[in-house]
VOGU-3710 file (C-alpha; in Angstrom, 3 decimals, decimal comma):
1> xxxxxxxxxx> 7,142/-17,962/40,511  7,085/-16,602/44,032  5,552/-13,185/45,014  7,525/-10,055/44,157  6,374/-7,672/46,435  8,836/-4,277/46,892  9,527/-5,201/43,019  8,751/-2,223/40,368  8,711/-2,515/36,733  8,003/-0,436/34,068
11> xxxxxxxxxx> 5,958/-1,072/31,194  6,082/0,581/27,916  3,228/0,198/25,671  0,843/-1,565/28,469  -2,806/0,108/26,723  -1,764/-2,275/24,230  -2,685/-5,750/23,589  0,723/-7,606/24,709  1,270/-4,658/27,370  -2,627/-5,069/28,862
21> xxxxxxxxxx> -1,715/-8,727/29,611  1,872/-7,944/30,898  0,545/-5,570/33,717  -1,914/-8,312/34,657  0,536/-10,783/35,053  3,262/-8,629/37,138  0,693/-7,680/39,369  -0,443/-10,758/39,759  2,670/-11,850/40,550  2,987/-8,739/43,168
31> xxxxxxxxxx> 5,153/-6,100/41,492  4,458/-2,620/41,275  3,781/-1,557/37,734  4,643/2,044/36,584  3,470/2,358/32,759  4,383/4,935/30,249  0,608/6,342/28,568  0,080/8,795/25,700  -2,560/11,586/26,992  -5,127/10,315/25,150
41> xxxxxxxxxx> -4,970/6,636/25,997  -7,407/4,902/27,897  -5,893/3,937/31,204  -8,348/2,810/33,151  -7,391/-1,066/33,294  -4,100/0,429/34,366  -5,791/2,300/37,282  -7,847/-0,876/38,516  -4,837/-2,510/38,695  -2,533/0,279/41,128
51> xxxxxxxxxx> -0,284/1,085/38,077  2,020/4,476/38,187  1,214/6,109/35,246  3,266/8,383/33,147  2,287/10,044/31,003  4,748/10,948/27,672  5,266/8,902/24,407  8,340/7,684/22,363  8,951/11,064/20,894  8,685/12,864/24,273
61> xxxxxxxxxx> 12,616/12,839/25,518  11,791/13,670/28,684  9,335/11,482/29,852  11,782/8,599/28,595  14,335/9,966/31,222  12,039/10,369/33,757  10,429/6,772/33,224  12,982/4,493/34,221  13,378/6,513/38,114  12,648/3,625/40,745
71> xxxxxxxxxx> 12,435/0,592/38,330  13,643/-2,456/39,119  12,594/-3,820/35,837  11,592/-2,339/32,123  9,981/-4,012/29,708  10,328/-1,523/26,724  7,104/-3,058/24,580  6,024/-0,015/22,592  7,187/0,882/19,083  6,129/2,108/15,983
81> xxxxxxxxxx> 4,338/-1,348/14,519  2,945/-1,068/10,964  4,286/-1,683/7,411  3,777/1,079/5,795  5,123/4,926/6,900  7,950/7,168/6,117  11,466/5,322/7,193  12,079/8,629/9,769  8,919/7,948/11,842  9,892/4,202/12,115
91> xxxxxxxxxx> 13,910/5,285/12,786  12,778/8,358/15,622  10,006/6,043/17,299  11,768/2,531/17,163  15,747/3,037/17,697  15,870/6,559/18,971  13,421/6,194/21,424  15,258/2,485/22,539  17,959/4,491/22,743  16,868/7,025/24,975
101> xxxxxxxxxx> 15,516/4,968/26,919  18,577/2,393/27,466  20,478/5,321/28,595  17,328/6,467/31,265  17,149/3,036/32,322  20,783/2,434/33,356  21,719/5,681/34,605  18,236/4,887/36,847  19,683/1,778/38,192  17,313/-0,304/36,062
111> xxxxxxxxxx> 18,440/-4,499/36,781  17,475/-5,932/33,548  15,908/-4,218/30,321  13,406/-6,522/28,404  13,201/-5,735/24,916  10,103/-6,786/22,729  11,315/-7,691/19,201  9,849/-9,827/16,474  10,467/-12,942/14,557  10,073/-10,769/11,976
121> xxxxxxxxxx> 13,755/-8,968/11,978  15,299/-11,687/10,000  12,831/-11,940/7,479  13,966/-10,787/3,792  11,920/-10,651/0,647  12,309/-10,088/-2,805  10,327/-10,356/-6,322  12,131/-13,500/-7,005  11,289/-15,369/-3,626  11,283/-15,673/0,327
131> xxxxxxxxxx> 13,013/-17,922/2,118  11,122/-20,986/4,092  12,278/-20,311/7,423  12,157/-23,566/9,324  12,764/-24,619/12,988  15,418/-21,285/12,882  17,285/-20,673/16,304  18,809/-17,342/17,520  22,348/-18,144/15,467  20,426/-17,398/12,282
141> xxxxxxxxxx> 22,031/-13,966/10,952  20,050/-10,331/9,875  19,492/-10,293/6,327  21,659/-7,756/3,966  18,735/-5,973/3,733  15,054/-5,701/5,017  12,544/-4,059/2,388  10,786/-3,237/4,848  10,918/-0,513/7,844  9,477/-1,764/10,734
151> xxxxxxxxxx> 11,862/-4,754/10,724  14,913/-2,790/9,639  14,310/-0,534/12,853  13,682/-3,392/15,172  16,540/-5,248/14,085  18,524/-1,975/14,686  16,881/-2,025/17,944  18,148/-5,296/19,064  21,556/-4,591/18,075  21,438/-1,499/20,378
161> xxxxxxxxxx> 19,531/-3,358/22,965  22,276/-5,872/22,812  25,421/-3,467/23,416  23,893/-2,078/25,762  24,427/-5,629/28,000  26,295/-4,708/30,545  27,049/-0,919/30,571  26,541/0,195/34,692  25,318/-2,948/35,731  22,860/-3,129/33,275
171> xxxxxxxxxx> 21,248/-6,704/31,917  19,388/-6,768/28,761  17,615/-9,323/27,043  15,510/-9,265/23,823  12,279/-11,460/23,009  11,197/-12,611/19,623  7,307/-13,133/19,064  6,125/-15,136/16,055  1,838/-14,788/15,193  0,637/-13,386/18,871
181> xxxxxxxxxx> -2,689/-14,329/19,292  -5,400/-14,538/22,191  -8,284/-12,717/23,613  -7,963/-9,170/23,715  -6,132/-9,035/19,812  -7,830/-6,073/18,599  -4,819/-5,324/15,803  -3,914/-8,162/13,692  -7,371/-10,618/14,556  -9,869/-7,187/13,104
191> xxxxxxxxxx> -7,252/-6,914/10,421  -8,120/-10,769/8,884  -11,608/-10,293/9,692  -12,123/-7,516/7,984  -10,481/-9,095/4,974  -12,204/-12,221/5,000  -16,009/-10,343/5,103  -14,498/-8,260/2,319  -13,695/-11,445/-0,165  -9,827/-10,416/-0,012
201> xxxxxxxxxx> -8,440/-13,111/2,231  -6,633/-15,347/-0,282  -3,894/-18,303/-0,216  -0,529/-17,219/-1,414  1,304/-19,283/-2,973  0,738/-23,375/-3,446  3,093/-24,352/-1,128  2,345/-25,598/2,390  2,781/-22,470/5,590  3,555/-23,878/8,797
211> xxxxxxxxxx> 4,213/-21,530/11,621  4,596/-20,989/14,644  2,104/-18,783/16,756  2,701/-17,319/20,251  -0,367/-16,747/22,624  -0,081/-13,920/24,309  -0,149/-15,610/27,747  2,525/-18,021/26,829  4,820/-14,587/25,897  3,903/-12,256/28,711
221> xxxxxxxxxx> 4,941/-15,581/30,688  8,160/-15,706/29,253  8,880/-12,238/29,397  8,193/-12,185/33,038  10,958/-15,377/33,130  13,173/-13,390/31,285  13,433/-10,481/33,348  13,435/-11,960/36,876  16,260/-15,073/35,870  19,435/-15,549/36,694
231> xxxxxxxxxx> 20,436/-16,494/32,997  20,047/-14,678/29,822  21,594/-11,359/30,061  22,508/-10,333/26,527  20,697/-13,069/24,858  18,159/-13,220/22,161  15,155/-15,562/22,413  12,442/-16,756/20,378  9,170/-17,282/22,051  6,756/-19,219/21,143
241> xxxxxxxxxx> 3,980/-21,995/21,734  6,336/-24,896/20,816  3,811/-25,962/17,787  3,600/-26,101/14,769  0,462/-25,609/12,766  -0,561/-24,870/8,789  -0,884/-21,333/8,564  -4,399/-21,551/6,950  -5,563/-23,531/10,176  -4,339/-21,537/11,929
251> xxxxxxxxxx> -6,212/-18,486/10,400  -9,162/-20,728/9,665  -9,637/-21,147/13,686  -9,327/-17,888/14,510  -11,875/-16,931/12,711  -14,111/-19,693/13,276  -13,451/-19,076/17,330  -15,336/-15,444/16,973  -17,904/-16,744/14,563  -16,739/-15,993/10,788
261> xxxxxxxxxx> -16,299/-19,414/8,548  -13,456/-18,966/5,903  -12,081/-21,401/3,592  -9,693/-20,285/0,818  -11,035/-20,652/-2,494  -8,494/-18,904/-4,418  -4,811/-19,156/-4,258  -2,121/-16,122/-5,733  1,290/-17,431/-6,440  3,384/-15,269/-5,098
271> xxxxxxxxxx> 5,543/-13,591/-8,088  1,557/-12,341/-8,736  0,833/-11,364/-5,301  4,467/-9,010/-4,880  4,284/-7,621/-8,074  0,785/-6,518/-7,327  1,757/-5,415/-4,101  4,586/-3,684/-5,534  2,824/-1,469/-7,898  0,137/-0,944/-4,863
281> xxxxxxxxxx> 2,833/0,476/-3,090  3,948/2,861/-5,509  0,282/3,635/-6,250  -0,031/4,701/-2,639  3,481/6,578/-2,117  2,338/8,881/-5,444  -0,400/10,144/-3,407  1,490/10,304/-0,237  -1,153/7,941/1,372  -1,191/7,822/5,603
291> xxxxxxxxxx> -3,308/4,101/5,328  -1,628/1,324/3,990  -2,766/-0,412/0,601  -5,114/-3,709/1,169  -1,826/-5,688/-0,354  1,990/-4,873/0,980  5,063/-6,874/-0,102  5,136/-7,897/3,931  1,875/-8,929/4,167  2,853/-10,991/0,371
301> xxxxxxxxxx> 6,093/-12,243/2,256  3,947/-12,938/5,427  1,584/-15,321/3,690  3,599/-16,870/1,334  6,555/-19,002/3,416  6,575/-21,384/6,682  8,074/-19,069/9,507  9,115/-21,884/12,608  11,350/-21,222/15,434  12,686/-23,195/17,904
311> xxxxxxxxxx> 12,059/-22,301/21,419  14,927/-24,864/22,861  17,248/-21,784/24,030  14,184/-20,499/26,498  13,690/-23,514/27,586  17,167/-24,144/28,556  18,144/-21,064/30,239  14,980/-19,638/31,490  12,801/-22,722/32,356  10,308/-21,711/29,722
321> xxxxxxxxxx> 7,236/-23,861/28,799  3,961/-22,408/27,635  1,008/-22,154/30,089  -1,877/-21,869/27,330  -1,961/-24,681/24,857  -4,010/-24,397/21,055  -7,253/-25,523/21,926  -7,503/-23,846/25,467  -6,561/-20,397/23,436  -9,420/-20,898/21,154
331> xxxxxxxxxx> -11,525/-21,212/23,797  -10,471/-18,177/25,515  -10,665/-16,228/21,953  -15,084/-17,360/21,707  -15,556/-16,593/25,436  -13,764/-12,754/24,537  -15,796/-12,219/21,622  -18,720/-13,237/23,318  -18,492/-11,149/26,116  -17,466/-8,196/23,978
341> xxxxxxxxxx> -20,591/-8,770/21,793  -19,808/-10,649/18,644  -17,333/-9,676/16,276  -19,114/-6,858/14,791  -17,676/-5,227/17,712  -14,557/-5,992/17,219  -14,427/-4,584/13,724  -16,149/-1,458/15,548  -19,548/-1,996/13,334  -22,000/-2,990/16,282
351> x> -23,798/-0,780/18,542
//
């Protein structure tokens, strides 16, 4: 893609991992970034880079209308990401906010609106099983229900995102991530780390997980396809690295690439696993608990099924292929951790 100088697009959630990478690639690319940024977020990767910075957060009405002003583009990345909390924190943060922020964005002129979804919104769980999800494309419907807040509230979100195609010239177009990884992952990567040092990272359930991960380069790529094309206004679109790899490789890798060996020795079938998870849970709501227990029927559900997705529909409207393959990720994820300091650091032990 050409230079887009005289270009301006926003950026919600850009301290974060998928956001960081975002504003390096539009300015690379020679837009203008202007970023929403809580007060107490460290922005100065942001400020090397020329970004507009606002600051304000999703509960903050009035930096969500002020935002949008002079934006060619906004990619609305930030949300309330977790599965555990109260369902009003999730509804206020993830469709309120959208909301808001729809409505800023097209009375501001805004061209297209890039929503950052999940994979995750048509996921559905129970005690008695959850579904293998195989080589799915967009036509694949919500589920009756979610059990589970954060993907309740995104799928909400994407409905919203979706009517909103079209009102005052506005285009929007919503993205669906499945396992980002890449240097820089200081969420979900210090999350199985941790677990794995602990003696808690197990196999769930004894049938074979193949998924379908997303490097983070390969997404910020897309999204940067899907805002600037011609095509895709109102669409959905999973994004992906066009693989498919067993899930406990896939983990195994990772956590090989920043120097911790795991190999699961013990495997939970998964009625065990939920129903553990289940009373956790319940455990944890009892004492009105902020953190999360070590086991949640998502994580269960997570670890339990093959989640694959075809990436056909990017390819065909938007000229999507990924620019980072497997092995050239891996590398990337060693050199990180190296020049961070080891993974110690990552977990925020070393000194």
């Amino acid at each position: 893609m050409g230079t887009s100088e005289n270009l301006k697009a926003g950026i919600t959630g850009a301290t974060g991992f998928i956001g960081g990478k975002l504003a390096e690639k539009l300015t690379s690319d020679g837009f203008s970034i202007k970023c929403l940024v809580r007060e107490t977020s460290d922005t100065e990767r942001l400020r090397s880079l020329g970004a507009e910075l606002v600051r304000g957060d999703l509960c903050d009405s009035e930096s969500l209308r002020v935002f949008p002003e002079g934006c060619d583009y906004v990619f609305h990345l930030a949300s309330k990401v977790s599965d555990w909390g109260p369902r009003d924190d999730f509804f206020r943060q993830n469709v309120e906010a959208t909301e808001a922020l729809l409505d800023s964005s097209r009375e501001a002129g805004v061209k297209r609106f890039v929503y950052m979804s999940s994979s995750t919104v048509i996921w559905n769980a129970s005690f008695l099983g959850t579904v293998n999800l195989e080589e799915i494309d967009e036509s694949y419907p919500y589920p009756k229900s979610h059990h589970n807040f954060y993907n309740e509230t995104k799928a909400l979100s994407e409905k919203l995102v979706r009517e909103y195609n079209g009102r005052g010239g506005l285009e929007t177009v919503m993205l669906r991530p499945s396992n980002v990884w890449g240097a820089g992952d200081t969420v979900i990567l210090p999350r199985i780390a941790a677990a794995c040092l602990k003696g808690i990272l197990v196999n769930m359930g004894f049938n074979k997980k193949i998924v379908s991960p997303c490097h983070v380069l390969n997404l910020v790529h897309a999204a940067v396809l899907s805002a600037v094309s011609s095509a895709g206004a109102g669409e959905i679109y999973f994004v992906n690295d066009g693989a498919r790899i067993d899930n406990r490789r896939f983990v195994s890798d990772q956590l090989s690439s920043i120097g911790i060996e795991w190999k699961p020795r013990v495997t939970v079938p998964y009625t065990l696993g939920y129903a553990v998870a289940f009373f956790l849970e319940k455990i944890f709501e009892l004492k009105r608990s902020e953190t999360p227990p070590v086991l949640t029927r998502f994580g269960v559900s997570a670890l339990s099924k093959s989640r694959t997705y075809s990436i056909e529909r990017a390819r065909r409207d938007l000229g999507y292929e990924p620019v980072c393959g497997y092995e050239a990720g891996m590398a990337g994820l060693s050199e990180w951790i190296s020049e961070i300091g080891g993974y110690e650091k990552l977990l925020g032990k070393g000194k």
